[in-house]
N, C-alpha and C positions, 0 to 999 in steps of 0.2 A: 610414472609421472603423476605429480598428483593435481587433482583438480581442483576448482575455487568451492567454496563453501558458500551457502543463501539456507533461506529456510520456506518450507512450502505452507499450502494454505492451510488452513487449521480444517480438521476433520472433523466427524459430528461424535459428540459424545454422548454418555446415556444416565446419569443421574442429576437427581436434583438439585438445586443449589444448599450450599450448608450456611448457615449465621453463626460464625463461629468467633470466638475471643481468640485465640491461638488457635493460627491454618493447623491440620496436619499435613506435611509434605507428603508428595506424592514420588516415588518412587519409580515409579514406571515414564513418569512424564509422559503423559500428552499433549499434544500443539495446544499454544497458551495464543489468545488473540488479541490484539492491542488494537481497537475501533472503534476509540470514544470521541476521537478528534476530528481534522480535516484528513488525515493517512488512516493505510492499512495496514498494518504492521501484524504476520503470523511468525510465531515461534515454533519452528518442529526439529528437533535431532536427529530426527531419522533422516532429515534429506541429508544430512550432512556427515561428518563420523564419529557421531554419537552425542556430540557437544553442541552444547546452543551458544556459548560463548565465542566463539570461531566455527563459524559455519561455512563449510564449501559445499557449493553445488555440485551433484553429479550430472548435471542435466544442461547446463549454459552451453556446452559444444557438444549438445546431441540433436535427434530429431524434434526437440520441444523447450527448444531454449525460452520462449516468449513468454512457458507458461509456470517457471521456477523461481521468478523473484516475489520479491516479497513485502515491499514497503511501496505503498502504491502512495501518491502525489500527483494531484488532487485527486481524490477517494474516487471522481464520479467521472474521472476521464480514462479513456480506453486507453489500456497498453502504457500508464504512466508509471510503472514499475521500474526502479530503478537502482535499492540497495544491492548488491551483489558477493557481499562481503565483507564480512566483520572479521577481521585480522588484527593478529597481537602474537607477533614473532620476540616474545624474551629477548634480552639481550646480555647473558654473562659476562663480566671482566675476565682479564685475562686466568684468572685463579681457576674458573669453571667451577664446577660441582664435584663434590667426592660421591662416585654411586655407590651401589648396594656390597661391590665386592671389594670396597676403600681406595678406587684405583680414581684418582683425580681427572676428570674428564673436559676438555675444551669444549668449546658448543659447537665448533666444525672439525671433525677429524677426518673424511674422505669425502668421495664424490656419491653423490647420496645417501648422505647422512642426514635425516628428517629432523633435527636438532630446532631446526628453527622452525617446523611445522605449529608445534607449539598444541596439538591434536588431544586435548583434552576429553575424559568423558563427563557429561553429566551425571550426578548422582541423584537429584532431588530437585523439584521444583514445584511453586505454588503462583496460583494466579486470583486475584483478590479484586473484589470492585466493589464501590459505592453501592450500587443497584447492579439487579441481575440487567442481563441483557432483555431488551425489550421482544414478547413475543411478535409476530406477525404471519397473521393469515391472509392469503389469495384464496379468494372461492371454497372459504369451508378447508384449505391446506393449510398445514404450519410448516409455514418451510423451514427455522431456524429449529436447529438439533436443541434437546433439552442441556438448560446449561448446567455443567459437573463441578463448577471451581466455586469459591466462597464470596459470601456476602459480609461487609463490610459496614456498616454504616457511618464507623466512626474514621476510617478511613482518611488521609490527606489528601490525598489523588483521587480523580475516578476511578485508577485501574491503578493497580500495581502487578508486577509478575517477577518474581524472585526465584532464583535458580541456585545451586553451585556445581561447579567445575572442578575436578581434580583432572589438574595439568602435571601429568605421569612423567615427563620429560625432566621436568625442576622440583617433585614432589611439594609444590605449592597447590592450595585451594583458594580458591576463585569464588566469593558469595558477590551476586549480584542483584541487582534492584531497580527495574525498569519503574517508570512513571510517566504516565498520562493523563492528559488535561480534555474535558469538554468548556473549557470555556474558550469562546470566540479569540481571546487576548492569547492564548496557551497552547490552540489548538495544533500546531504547526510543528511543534517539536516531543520527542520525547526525553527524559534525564536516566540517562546511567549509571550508575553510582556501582563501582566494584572497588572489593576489598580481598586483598589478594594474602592470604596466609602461607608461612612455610610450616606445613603440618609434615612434610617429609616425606608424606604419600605419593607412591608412584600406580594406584591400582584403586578405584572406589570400592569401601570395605566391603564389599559382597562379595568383590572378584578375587581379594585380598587372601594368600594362603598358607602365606611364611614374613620373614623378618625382613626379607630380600624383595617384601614389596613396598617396602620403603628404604630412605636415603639414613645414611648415621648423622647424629648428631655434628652440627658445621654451620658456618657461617657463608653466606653470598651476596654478594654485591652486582646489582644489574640493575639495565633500564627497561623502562616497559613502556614499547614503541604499540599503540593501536590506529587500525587505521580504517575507518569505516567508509568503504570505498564505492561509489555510486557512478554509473554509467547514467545520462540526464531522462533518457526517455527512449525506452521501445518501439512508443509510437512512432518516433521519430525516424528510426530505421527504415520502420517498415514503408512509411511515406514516402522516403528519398529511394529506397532501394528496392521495395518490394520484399525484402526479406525480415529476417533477423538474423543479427551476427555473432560476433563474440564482446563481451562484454567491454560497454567504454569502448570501441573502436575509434571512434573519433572524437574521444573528450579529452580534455586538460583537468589537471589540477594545479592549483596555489593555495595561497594562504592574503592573510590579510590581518591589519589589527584597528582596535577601534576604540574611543573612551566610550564606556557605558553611560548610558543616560541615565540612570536610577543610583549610581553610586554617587554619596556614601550607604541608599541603603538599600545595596544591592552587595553580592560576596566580592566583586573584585571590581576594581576602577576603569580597567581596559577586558577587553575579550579577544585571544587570537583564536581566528576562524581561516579551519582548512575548506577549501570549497572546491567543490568539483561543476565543470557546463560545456556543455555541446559546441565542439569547434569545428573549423571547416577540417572536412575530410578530407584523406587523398582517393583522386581517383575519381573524384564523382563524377558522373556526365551531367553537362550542362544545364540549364533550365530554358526555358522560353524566352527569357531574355537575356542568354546568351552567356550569365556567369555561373562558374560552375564551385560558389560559394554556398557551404550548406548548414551554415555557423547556426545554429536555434532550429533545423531541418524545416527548412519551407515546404510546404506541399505544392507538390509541381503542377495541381490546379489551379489553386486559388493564393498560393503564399501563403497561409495560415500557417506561421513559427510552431509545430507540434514541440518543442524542444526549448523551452523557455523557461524551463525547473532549473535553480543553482542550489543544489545540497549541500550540505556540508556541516560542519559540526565544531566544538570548544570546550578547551578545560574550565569545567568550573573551579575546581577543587582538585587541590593535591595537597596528598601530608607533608609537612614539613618531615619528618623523620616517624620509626616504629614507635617512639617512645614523647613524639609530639606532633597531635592531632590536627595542630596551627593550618592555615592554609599559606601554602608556601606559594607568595606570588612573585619569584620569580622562574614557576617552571608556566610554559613548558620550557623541558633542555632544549628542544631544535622541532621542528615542524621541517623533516626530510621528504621530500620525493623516492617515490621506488616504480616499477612497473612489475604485473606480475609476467610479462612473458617473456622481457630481459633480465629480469632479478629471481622475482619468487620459483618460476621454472627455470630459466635460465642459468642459474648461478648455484653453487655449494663452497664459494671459497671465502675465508675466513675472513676476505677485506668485508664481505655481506653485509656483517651483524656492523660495522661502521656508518653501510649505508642505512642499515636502519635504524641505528645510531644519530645519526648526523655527523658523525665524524669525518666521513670521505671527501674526499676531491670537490663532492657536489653539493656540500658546504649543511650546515644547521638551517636558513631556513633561505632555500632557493626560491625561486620565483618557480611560473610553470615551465614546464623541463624545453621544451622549444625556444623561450626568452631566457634561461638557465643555460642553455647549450647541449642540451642532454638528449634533445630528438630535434630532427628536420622533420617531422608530420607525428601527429598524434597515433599513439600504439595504444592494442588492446590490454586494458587491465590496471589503469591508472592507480598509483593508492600514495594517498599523500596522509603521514603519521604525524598523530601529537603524541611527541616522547617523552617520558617523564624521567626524571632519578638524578644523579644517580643512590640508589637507594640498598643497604646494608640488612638483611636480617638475619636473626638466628633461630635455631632448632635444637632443644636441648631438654630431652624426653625427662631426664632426673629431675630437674629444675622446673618440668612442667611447661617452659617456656615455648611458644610460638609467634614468632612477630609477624606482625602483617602490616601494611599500610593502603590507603585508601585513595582512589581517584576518583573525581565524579564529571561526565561529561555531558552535554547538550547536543543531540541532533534533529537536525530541523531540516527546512526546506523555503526558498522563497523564489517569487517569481514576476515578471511583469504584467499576469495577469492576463484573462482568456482575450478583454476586448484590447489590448493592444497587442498582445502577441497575432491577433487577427489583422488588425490597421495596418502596423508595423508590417509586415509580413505582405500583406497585398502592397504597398504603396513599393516595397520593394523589387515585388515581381512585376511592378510595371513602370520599373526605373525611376521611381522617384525620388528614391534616397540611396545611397553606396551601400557595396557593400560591410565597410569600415561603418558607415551609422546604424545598418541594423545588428552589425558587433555588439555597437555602443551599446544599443537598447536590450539586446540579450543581457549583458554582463550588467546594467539596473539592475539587475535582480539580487544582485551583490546586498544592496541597502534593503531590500527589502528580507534577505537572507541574514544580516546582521541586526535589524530591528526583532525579528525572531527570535534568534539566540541570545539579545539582551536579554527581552522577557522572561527568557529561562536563567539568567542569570538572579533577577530578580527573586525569581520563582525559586529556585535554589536555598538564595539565604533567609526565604521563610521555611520551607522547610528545615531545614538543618538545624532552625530555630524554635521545630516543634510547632510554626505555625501552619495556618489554613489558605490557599487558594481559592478565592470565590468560583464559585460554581450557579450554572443555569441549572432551572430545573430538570429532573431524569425525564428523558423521552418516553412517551406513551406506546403501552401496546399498540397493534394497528392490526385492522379488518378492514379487505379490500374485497367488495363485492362486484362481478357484472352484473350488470342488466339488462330489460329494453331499454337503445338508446340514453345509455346514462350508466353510472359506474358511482357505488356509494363506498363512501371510506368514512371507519367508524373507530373512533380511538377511544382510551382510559387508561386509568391509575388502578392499579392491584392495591392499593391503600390511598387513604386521604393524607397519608403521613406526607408523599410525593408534593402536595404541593408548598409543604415546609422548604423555607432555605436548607440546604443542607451543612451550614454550620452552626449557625443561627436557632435555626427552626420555627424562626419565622415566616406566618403567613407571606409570602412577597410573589405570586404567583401573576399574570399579568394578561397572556393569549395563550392562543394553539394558533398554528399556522399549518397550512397544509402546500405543499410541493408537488409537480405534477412533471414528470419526463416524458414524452412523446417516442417511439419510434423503436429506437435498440434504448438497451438499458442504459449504458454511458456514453457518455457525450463526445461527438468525434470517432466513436465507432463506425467503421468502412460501411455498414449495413444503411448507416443512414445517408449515405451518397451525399458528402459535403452540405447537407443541408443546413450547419449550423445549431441544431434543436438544443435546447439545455436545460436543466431542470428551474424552472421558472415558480413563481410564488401563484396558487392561482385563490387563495384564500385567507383572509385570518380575522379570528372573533375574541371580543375581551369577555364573552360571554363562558365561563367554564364551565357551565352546565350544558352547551351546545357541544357534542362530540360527534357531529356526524355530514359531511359535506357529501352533497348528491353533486355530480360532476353533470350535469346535461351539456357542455359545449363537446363533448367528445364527437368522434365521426366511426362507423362501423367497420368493423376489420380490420381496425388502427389499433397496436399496440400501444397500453399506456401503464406508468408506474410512478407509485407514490409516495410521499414521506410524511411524516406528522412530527411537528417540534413543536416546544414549550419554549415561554417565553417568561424571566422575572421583571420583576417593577421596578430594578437597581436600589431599591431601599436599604438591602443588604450586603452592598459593593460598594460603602464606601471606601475602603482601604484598595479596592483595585489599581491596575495599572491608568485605566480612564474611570477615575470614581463615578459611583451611580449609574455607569455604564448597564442600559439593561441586556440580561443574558439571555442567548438563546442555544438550546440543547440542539447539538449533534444530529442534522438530519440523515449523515449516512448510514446510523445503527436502525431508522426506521424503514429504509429503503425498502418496498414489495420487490423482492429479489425476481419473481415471476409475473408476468403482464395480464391484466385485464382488460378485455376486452369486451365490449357494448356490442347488444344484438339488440333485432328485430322479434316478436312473436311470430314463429308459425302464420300462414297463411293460410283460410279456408277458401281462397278459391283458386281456379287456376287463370293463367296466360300472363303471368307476371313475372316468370326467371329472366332476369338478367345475370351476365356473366360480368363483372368489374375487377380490372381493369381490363378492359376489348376495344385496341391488340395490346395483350398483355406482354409486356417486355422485362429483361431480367436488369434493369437499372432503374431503380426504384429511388424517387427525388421526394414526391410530396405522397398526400393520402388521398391526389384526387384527379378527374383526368383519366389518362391513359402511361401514364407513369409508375405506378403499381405504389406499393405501403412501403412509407420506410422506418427501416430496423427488421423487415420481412420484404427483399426485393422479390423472392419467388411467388410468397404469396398470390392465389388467386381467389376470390370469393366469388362463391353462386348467393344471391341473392331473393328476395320474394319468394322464398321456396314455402312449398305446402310444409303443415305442423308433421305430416307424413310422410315420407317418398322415398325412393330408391334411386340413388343416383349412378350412371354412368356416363365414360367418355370414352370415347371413340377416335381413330386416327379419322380422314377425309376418306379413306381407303376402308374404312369400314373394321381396323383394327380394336380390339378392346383395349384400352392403356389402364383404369382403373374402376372398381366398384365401390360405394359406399352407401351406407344406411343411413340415412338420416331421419331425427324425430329433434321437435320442441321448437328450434327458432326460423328462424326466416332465412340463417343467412351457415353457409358451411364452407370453410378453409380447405383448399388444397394447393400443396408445395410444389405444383408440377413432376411431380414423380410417380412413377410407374408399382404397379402391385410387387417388382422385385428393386423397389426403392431406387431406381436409374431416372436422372434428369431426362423429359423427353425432349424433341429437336422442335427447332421451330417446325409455326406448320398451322392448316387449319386443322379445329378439332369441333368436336358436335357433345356437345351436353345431353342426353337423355336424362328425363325425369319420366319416372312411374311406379307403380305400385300407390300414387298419391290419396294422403284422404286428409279431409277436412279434421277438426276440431271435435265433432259430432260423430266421427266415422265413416263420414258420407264419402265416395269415390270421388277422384277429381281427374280431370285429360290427363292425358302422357303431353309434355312437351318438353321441344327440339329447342335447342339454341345453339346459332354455328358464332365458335369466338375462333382468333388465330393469338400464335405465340411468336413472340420475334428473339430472338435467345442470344 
């Protein structure tokens, strides 16, 4: 049985960047990263079976499903991973393919035959950006690996990542061409653009060893059903259920269509958008007030909708035919429903390729499959295609001949956004609005998911036109220092070129802003016990010679993390989608991936340990109190401690649980855990400080401090 495809996060690699005119491909393919925008998007083949074009997970129905996807939305929220699947099941006419030993072949001849698997490998791929990724250090650490792919400057995008795929099953190759935007108007989606060749190849020429790994010269006629299939939110699982499940368990998909706002000068006049969103589940137990509707997954605290992301995606482009480039606006052919655990596992019979067709029973473009007729409750694994075709090529090695044709598609993401998916969401758990209204306001997200894919629309027919998309300036290194009581962040530019427009090159440079997150690193992370925290603006100067913000509101033994962005004067946007719009760079490439944290100097005297929080509890809400730190509930801190001393703790009973050395600040972190790393139970415990010396070397008392733990 085979499993879905995703791709995992990108790993560190170890050379330096290249400035090159012509990338060389890389062959080996390493995880390629797409994290100029509001998403995370990682490229790897290895999670998958070998291809990055149709990637399935081997991970989604194991012991670590939560941590295999790969397209996160919005970048700085916990668990909002939601691609799970990029699928492109071919679809042959009845003629099929003549293979290697000229014996004419259907795309379904028995019960598991992998025909429509569609299991490509990768041969080659490169990854290309405007600017290298920005470094960043915490305390003297560079936490981001050195980067290995190319520098670009002339670049259209901020990022591009270009791959190709030989798809072994139909000896076609697959050249594709991702694109990503840091501008605020762009940031939301990224463009796909593949170009599908019939080279005949059934093997990438490495693997390649006789004539029989490839197909004979012939003609084929098929549709090319993709379907970029997205479960709305992790988070959301895990809130409503405590777990994580199998993919899309309780999500819908449809479609939808829309007149573009920017056409005529945009590539097409309407945009159909397939879109995936979080429906009521079966099964769920009840909430507090009684309904047991989990439509946008309320948290059964506070109602806060974690589940308020509607993804989805649209053709921009499709070829009129191999031999005309034209964009053909009457495809798509049908926008079908499928499921992967009643079709893609469930199914090998020949009506299949109809349904992913559009030809079946369940029609070219259904509604979602519940209001369609096709399920009484949502099933894991939704995948709703834009089909294209039907489309004719040939392969004809004497004549040199290889037709290909080209599709280019938009996926994006849009939502109602943190402060009303919070409002929305409490007013509901405390019966103030129906179930059916807080529907309503999840499925908003519709419009704000279609204003997105305009954009890309737009975005599209400047490229294709050889033009430029305005861009903010490239995000600054960043240097995250502690200190006493205070925490300094210190940025720049590896060149003064940076503060040129980047098409332009025009001076248009305008602030630095700096960004401050409290507690765990993303926001709505369980660590921070519902408190709400989110990365908030606590800075910004038009001054560009000032690169250095001293943080003194901070509090000690509180985890904090930061971002640094650039900001233009709009002088050189006027042709954007909101002309003169000023831009600002991407704060999640600057993100301090590690937390700094603010201390005290060393003490030269003694009778000052205090133990905070005392009674230290493991539900950690604020950083002050007897509540403990949040984003570190365990956390406990000794305070006032000498610049010296030797710490131990003790059970009530006189047991030893932990020893530590401590030298330099006033103030030392411990997790509640034992010398063999075990949580200890509640309980009183006794602090001993000794071996203490002052600053000068001078001896200071031993002392006692009795704290308790409530666990």
């Amino acid at each position: 049985m085979k499993t879905q495809r995703v791709v995992a996060f990108c790993c560190a690699v170890i050379f330096l960047p290249l400035v090159l005119t012509a990338q060389a491909r890389n062959y080996d393919v390493p995880p390629m990263l797409m994290d100029v925008g509001n998403f995370n998007l990682s490229m790897n083949k290895l999670m998958g079976e070998q291809g990055l074009q149709t990637q399935f997970s081997w991970m989604l129905t194991g012991t670590d499903r939560q941590k295999t996807e790969i397209f996160y939305w919005p970048a700085d929220r916990w668990q909002s991973n939601m691609l799970y699947q990029i699928f492109n099941p071919l679809v042959l006419d009845d003629s099929g393919i003549i293979n290697p030993d000229g014996v004419r072949r259907p795309m379904y001849v028995a019960i598991g035959n992998d025909a429509l698997i569609n299991a490509g490998k990768t041969d080659w791929a490169i990854e290309t950006r405007r600017y290298r990724p920005p470094d960043i250090l915490i305390d003297g650490i560079k936490i981001n690996p050195p980067f290995s792919w190319y520098v670009d400057p002339s670049l259209k995008s901020d990022i591009k990542i270009e791959f190709e795929d030989v798809l072994g099953q139909f000896g076609l190759r697959s050249h594709v061409e991702v694109f990503g935007f840091s501008n605020p108007n762009h940031a939301d989606y990224f463009i796909w653009k593949a170009t599908h060749k019939f080279t005949g190849e059934l093997k990438i020429p490495r693997e390649a060893t006789s004539r029989k790994d490839s197909v004979p010269d012939q003609s084929i006629r098929f549709w090319w059903p993709i379907a970029f299939s997205f479960g709305p939110s992790k988070a959301g699982e895990y809130n409503v259920t405590g777990g994580f499940s199998y993919e899309g368990v309780d999500d819908l998909d449809s479609w939808f269509k829309r007149k573009s706002s920017f056409y005529p000068a945009a590539a097409r006049d309407s945009i159909y958008v397939a879109y995936y969103w979080d429906a009521k589940g079966a099964g769920t137990t009840a909430y507090s007030n009684g309904s047991s509707d989990d439509t946008g997954d309320p948290d059964r605290a506070t109602g806060f909708l974690h589940s308020t992301q509607i993804c989805g995606y649209t053709l921009l482009h499709a070829d009129k035919s191999y031999a005309d480039r034209a964009d053909d606006i009457s495809q798509p052919y049908s926008m079908p429903h499928a499921g992967i655990n009643k079709d893609l596992w469930g199914r090998r019979d020949v009506g299949l390729k109809l349904t992913y067709r559009g030809d079946d029973s369940r029609g070219r473009f259904p509604l979602d499959p519940i209001t369609a007729g096709l399920l009484t409750a949502p099933d894991y694994g939704p995948m709703r295609f834009i089909t294209t075709g039907p489309y004719r090529l040939t392969k004809n090695r004497g004549a040199g001949r290889a037709d290909s044709v080209t599709m280019v598609y938009a996926v994006g993401v849009g939502g109602i956004g943190w402060k009303y998916a919070d409002s929305i969401g409490r007013a509901w758990l405390k019966k103030d609005i129906s179930d059916s209204a807080k529907k309503a306001w999840v499925l908003k997200g519709r419009d704000s998911l279609a204003t997105t894919l305009d954009h890309a629309n737009w975005a599209w027919d400047r490229l294709n036109r050889g033009l430029t998309i305005p861009s903010p300036p490239p995000p600054p290194d960043i240097s995250v220092t502690s200190g006493p009581d205070r925490i300094t962040v210190a940025w720049s530019y590896p060149s003064p070129s940076y503060y040129n427009d980047p098409e332009t090159g025009v001076d248009d440079w305008f602030a630095w802003r700096v960004y401050r997150k409290r507690g765990a690193f993303l926001v709505d992370d369980p660590l921070d016990q519902k408190n709400g925290d989110q990365w908030t603006l606590v800075y910004e100067t038009t001054d560009r010679s000032q690169k250095t913000y001293v943080d003194q509101t901070v509090q000690r033994g509180v985890d904090y993390y930061y971002a640094v962005t650039a900001v233009d004067n709009g002088t050189q946007n006027g042709y954007d989608i909101i002309p003169h719009q000023r831009l600002e760079s991407s704060r999640f490439v600057t993100r301090s991936l590690l937390p700094a944290v603010s201390f005290k100097p060393g003490l030269s005297e003694s009778g000052k340990v205090r133990v905070v929080p005392n009674p230290a509890t493991s539900a950690a809400g604020t950083a002050t109190g007897t509540t403990g730190f949040s984003g570190t509930p365990n956390k406990i801190l000794f305070v006032n401690l000498p610049v010296k001393c030797t710490l131990r703790i003790f059970t009530e009973t006189g047991d030893l649980v932990t020893k530590m050395d401590h030298y330099g600040t006033a103030d030392e972190e411990w997790n509640q855990r034992t010398d063999k790393n075990q949580y200890v139970s509640s309980g009183i415990y006794i602090l001993v400080v000794t071996d203490s010396q002052a600053l000068d070397g001078k001896s200071l008392d031993n002392q006692f401090v009795k704290f308790v733990i409530v666990r």
